[in-house]
C-alpha positions in Angstrom: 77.0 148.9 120.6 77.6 152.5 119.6 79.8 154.7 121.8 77.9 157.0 123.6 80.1 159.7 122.8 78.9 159.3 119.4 75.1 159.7 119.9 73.1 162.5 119.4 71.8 164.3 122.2 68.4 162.6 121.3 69.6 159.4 121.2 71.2 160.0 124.5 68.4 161.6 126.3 66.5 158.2 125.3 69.0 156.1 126.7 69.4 157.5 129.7 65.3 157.2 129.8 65.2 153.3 129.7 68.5 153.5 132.3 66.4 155.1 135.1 64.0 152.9 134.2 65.8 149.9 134.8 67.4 151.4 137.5 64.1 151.9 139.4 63.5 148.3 138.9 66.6 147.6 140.8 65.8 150.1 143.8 62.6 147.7 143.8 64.3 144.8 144.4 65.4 146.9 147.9 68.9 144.6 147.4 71.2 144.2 150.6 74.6 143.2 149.0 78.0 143.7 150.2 81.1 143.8 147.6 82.9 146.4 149.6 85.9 144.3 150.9 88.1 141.0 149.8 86.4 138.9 151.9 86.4 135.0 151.3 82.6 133.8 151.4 81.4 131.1 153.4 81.9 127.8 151.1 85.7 129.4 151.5 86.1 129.3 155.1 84.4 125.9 155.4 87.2 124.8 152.8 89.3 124.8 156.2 87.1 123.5 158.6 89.7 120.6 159.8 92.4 122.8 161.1 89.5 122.6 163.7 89.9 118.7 164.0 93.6 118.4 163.5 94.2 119.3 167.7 92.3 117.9 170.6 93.3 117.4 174.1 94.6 114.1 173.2 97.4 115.8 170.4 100.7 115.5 171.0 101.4 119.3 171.2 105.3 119.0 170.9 107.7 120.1 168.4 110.0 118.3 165.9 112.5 119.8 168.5 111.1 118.9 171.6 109.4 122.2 172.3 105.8 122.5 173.7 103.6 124.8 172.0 101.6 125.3 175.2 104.5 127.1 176.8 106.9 129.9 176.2 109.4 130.0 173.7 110.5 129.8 170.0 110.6 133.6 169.3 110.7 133.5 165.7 108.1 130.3 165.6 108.3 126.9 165.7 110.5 125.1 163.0 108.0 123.3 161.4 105.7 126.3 160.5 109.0 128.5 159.4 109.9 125.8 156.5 106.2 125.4 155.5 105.3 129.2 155.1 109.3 129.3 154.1 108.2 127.1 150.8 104.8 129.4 150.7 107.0 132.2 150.2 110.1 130.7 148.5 112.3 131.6 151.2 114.5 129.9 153.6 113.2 129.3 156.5 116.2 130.4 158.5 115.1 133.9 157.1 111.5 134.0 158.5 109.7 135.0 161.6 106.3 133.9 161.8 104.0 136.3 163.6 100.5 136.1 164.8 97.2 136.2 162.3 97.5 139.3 160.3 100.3 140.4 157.9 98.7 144.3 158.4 100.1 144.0 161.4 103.6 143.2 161.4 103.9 146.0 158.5 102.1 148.4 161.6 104.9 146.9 163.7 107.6 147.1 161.1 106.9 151.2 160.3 106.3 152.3 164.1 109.7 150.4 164.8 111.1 152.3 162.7 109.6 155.5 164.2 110.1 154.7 167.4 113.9 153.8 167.3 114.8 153.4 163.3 116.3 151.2 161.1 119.6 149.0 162.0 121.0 152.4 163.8 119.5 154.9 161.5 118.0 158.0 162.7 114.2 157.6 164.5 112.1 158.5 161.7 110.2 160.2 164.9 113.2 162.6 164.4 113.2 164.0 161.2 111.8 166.8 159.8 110.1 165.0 157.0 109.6 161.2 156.2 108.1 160.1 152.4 106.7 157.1 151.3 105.9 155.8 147.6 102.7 155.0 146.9 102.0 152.5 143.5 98.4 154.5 142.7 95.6 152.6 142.4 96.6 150.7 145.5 95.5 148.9 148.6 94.0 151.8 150.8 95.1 149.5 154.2 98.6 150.1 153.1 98.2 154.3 152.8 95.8 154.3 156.0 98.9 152.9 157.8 100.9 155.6 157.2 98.5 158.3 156.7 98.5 157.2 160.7 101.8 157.8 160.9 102.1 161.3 159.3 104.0 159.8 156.7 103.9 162.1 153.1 102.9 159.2 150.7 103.9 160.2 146.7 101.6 158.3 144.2 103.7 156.1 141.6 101.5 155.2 138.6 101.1 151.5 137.9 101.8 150.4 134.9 100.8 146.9 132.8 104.1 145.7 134.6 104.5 146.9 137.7 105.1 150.6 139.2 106.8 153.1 136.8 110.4 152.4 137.6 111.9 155.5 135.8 110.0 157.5 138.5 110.7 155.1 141.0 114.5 155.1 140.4 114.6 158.7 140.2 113.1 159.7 143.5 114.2 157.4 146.1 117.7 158.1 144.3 117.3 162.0 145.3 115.6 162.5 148.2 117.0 160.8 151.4 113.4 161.5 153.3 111.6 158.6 151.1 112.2 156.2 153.4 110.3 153.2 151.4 107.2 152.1 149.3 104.6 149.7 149.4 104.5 147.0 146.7 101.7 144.6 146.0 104.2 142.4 143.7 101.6 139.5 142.6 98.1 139.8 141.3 98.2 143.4 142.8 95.5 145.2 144.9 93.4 146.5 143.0 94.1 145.9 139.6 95.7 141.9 139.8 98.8 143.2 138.4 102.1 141.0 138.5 105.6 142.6 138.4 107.7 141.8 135.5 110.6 140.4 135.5 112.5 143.5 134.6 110.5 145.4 137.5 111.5 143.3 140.5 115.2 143.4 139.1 115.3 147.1 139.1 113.6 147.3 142.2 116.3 144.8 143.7 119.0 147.8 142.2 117.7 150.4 143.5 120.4 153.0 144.9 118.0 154.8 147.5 119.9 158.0 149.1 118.4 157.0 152.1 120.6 154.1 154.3 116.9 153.3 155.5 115.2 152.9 152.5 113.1 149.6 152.6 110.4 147.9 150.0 107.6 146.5 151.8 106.9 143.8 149.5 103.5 142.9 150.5 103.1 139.4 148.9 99.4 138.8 149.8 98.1 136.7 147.0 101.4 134.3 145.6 99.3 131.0 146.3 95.9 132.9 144.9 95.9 131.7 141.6 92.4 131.1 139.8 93.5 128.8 137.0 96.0 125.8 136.8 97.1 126.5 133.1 97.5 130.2 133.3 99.6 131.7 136.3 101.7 134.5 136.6 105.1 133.8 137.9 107.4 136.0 140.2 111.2 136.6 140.7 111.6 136.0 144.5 112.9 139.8 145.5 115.2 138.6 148.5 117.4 136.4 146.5 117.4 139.2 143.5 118.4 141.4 146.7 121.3 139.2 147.4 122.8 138.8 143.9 122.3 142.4 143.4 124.6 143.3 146.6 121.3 144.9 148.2 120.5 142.0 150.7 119.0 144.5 153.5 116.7 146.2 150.6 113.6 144.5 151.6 110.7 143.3 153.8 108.7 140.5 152.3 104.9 140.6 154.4 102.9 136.8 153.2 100.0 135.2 155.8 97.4 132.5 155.6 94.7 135.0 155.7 93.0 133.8 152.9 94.3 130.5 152.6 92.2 129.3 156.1 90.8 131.5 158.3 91.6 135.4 158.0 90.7 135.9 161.2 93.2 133.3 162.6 95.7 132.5 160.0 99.4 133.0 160.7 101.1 136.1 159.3 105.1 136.1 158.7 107.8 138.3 157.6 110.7 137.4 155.2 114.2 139.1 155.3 118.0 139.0 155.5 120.2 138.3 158.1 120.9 142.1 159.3 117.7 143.0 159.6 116.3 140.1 161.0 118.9 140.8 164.0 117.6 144.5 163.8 113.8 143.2 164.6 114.6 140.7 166.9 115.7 142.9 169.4 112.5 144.7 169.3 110.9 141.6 169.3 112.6 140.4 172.2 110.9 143.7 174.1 107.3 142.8 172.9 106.4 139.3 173.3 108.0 136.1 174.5 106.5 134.9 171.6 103.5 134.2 169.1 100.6 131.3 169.2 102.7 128.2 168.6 99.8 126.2 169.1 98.1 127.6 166.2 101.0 127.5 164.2 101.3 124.0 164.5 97.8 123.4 164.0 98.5 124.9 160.4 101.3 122.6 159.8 99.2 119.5 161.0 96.6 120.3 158.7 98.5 121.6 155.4 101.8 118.7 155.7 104.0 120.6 153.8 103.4 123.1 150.8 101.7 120.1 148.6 98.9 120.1 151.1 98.7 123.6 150.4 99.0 123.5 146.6 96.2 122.1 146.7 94.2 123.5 149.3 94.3 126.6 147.0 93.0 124.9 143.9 90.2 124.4 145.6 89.6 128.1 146.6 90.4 129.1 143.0 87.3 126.3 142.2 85.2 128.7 144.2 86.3 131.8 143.1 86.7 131.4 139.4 83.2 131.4 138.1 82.9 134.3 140.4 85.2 136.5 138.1 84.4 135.1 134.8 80.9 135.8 135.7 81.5 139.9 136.8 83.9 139.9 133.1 81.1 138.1 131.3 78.5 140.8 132.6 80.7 144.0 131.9 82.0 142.2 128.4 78.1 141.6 127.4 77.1 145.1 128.7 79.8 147.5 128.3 81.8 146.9 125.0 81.7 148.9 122.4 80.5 152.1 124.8 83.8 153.1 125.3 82.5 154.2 129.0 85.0 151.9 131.0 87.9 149.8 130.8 88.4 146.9 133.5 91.1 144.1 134.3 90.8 140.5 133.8 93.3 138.9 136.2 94.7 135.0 136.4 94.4 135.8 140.1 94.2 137.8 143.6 90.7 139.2 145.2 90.2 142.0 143.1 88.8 143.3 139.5 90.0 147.1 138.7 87.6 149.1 136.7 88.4 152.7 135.6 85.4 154.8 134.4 85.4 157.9 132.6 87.4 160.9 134.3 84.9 162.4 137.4 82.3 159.6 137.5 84.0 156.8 139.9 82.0 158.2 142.8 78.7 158.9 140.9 79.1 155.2 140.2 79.4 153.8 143.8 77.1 156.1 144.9 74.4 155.0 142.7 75.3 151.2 143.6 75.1 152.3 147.4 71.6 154.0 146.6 70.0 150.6 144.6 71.2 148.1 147.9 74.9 147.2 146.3 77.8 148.7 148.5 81.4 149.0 147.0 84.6 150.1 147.9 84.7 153.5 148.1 85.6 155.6 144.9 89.2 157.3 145.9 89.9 154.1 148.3 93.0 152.8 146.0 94.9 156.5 146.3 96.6 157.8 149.0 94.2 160.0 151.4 91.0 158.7 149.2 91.4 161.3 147.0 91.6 159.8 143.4 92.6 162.9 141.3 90.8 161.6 138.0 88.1 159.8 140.0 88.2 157.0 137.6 89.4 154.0 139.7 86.6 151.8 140.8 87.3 148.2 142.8 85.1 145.2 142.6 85.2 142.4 144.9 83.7 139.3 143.7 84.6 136.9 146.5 81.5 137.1 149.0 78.5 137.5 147.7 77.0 134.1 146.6 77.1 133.6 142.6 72.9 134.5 142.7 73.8 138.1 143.9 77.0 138.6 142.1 75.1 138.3 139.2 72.4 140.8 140.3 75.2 142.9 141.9 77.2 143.0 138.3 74.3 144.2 136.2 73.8 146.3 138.5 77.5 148.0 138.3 77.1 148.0 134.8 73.6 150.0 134.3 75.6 152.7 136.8 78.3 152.6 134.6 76.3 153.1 132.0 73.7 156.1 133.5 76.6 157.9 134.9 78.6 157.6 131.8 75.3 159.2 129.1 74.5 161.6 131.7 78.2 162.8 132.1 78.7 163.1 127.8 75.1 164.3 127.7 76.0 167.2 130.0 79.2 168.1 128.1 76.8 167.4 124.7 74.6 170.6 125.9 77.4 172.5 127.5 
């Protein structure tokens, strides 16, 4: 196809013609569909149906250790379930505390405890005049709304093809003491299915913050969410690098289940080293007596150990690969050769990042919203939702059905392309 930028004003006045005109044909079809969030789709949550069947009120609800999971106890969680989400997140298990069903939460938990009383005897960050965070732009908008909540000043980091620009990294948290951390999406990232290089997680496991309480939270939400069994990105465990690099307190390593069975009511747990483990376990002590061991050990009945669960995600990336080769197919088929768009072709995660041309990422939702297809909003994946290019666009292809996927694709694609002519049309008569 010929670049748009390279047609006459003619040419483009006649494209953009038969693009309303198919885009009319679209408003017709008064389309319902909702690609707005990474949520699993139905033949994904059935995938995990028996963690329904593995309990009854005939199981024997005790522990390896003798202790009931209908009663109080086990702080940090039952044994069983520390070594199976310890092999999910290559850690020991002596190093994890498993939570409740959301890993959004225990990062909540981890930066108000921090506000509230600080870091292994650090100063409140309540306290200080000015707390920073870094912010690897585009990124996962749950992670800035958490401390956009917390007042915290979040600086954007650009991504690059590995990782988070570590020149700039090293180079801040080395010289101001009030960034206090930054959020990481280490393995098929959010949004753009990213992984860290090996280089990158070594320099972030080296990093000589000024600040005593400087911490990565390593958000490791997708290490088991590959879509292919030949082709799979592989990541340095950031702890151990930690360790070796005399940093052991460094980091805070977020993983749960929440797309592995039921996001809703997975189990959520947090990796780190000794001293800080002490350091939250004290709070811990203060909240809870401690998290739903029942439901813990339902997960361990169902998965076994981390073969079970090996292959319990082969079977989610059966689902979910024909639904990401089929968005790449459409935008491939439709959009090369425009030079309109650029978009990523991950090996797995939930996501698909597409950057348009400068100032028409919201024209492009917006017109998706107006023909019946909602997105993400344009701006989501930047701190504040404000996206100073307005170029970064991200598509979730995990919940619609295959049928509307496809219809939701071409869809994306003929906004692309309207937006796009009308945009170098504009500039054409200016």
């Amino acid at each position: 196809m010929k670049p748009y930028a390279e047609m006459s004003k003619d040419e483009l006045a006649a494209e953009i013609s038969l693009l309303k005109k198919e885009y009319r044909r679209f408003q017709n079809m008064e389309l319902h569909l909702d690609m707005s969030r990474g949520k699993p789709c139905q033949e994904q949550l059935d995938l995990s149906m028996g963690l329904m069947d593995v309990l009854d009120s005939s199981s024997d609800l005790t522990c390896e250790d003798g202790t009931d999971c209908r009663n109080y106890g086990q702080l940090t969680g039952i044994e069983e379930a520390r070594e199976l989400i310890g092999d999910m997140m290559e850690n020991n298990h002596k190093d994890i505390i498993i939570y409740g069903n959301s890993s959004l939460n225990v990062m909540y938990d981890t930066v108000s405890r921090a506000f509230t009383h600080g870091i292994m005897g650090s100063t409140p960050w309540c306290k200080l005049d000015k707390v920073k965070f870094l912010c690897p732009v585009p990124g996962y908008d749950r992670h800035f709304a958490i401390t956009e909540y917390f007042g915290i000043e979040m600086i954007p980091v650009p991504m690059t093809s590995t990782g988070p620009q570590m020149d700039l990294v090293e180079k801040l948290v080395a010289e101001d003491e009030a960034i206090k951390g930054i959020w990481c999406v280490p393995k098929y990232s959010n949004p753009q299915g990213i992984s860290y290089s090996d280089e990158t997680v070594r320099r972030f496991a080296r990093l000589e913050p000024a600040a005593p309480d400087f911490r990565i939270f390593w958000d490791n939400a997708y290490g088991m969410h590959h879509l292919y069994d030949d082709k799979q990105d592989y990541l340095i465990e950031i702890l151990a690098e930690c360790k070796r690099a005399g940093n052991p307190d460094l980091v805070y390593k977020f993983a749960s289940t929440s797309k592995i069975t039921f996001p809703g009511s997975g189990i959520a747990a947090l990796a780190t080293s000794p001293n800080n483990m002490e350091d939250i376990r004290n709070q811990l002590r203060n909240q809870t007596i401690g998290h739903d061991k029942v439901n813990q050990l339902r997960h361990v009945r169902f998965f076994k150990d981390i073969h079970g669960m090996v292959e319990h995600m082969r079977k989610h990336a059966d689902l979910l690969r024909p639904k990401f080769e089929m968005v790449e197919k459409t935008l491939d088929e439709q959009l090369t050769g425009l030079q309109i768009g650029t978009w990523t072709k991950p090996l797995g995660g939930y996501f698909i990042h597409f950057e348009s041309l400068p100032g028409c990422a919201k024209s492009i939702v917006g017109r998706a919203k107006k023909a019946g297809v909602i997105m993400t909003g344009a701006g989501a994946t930047w701190p504040y939702g404000k996206d100073p290019n307005d170029n970064s666009i991200r598509i979730a292809p995990t919940y619609p059905s295959e049928q509307d996927l496809a219809l939701a694709s071409s869809l994306f694609a003929l906004c692309v392309k309207l937006v796009s002519a009308e945009k170098i049309y504009a500039e054409k008569e200016a």
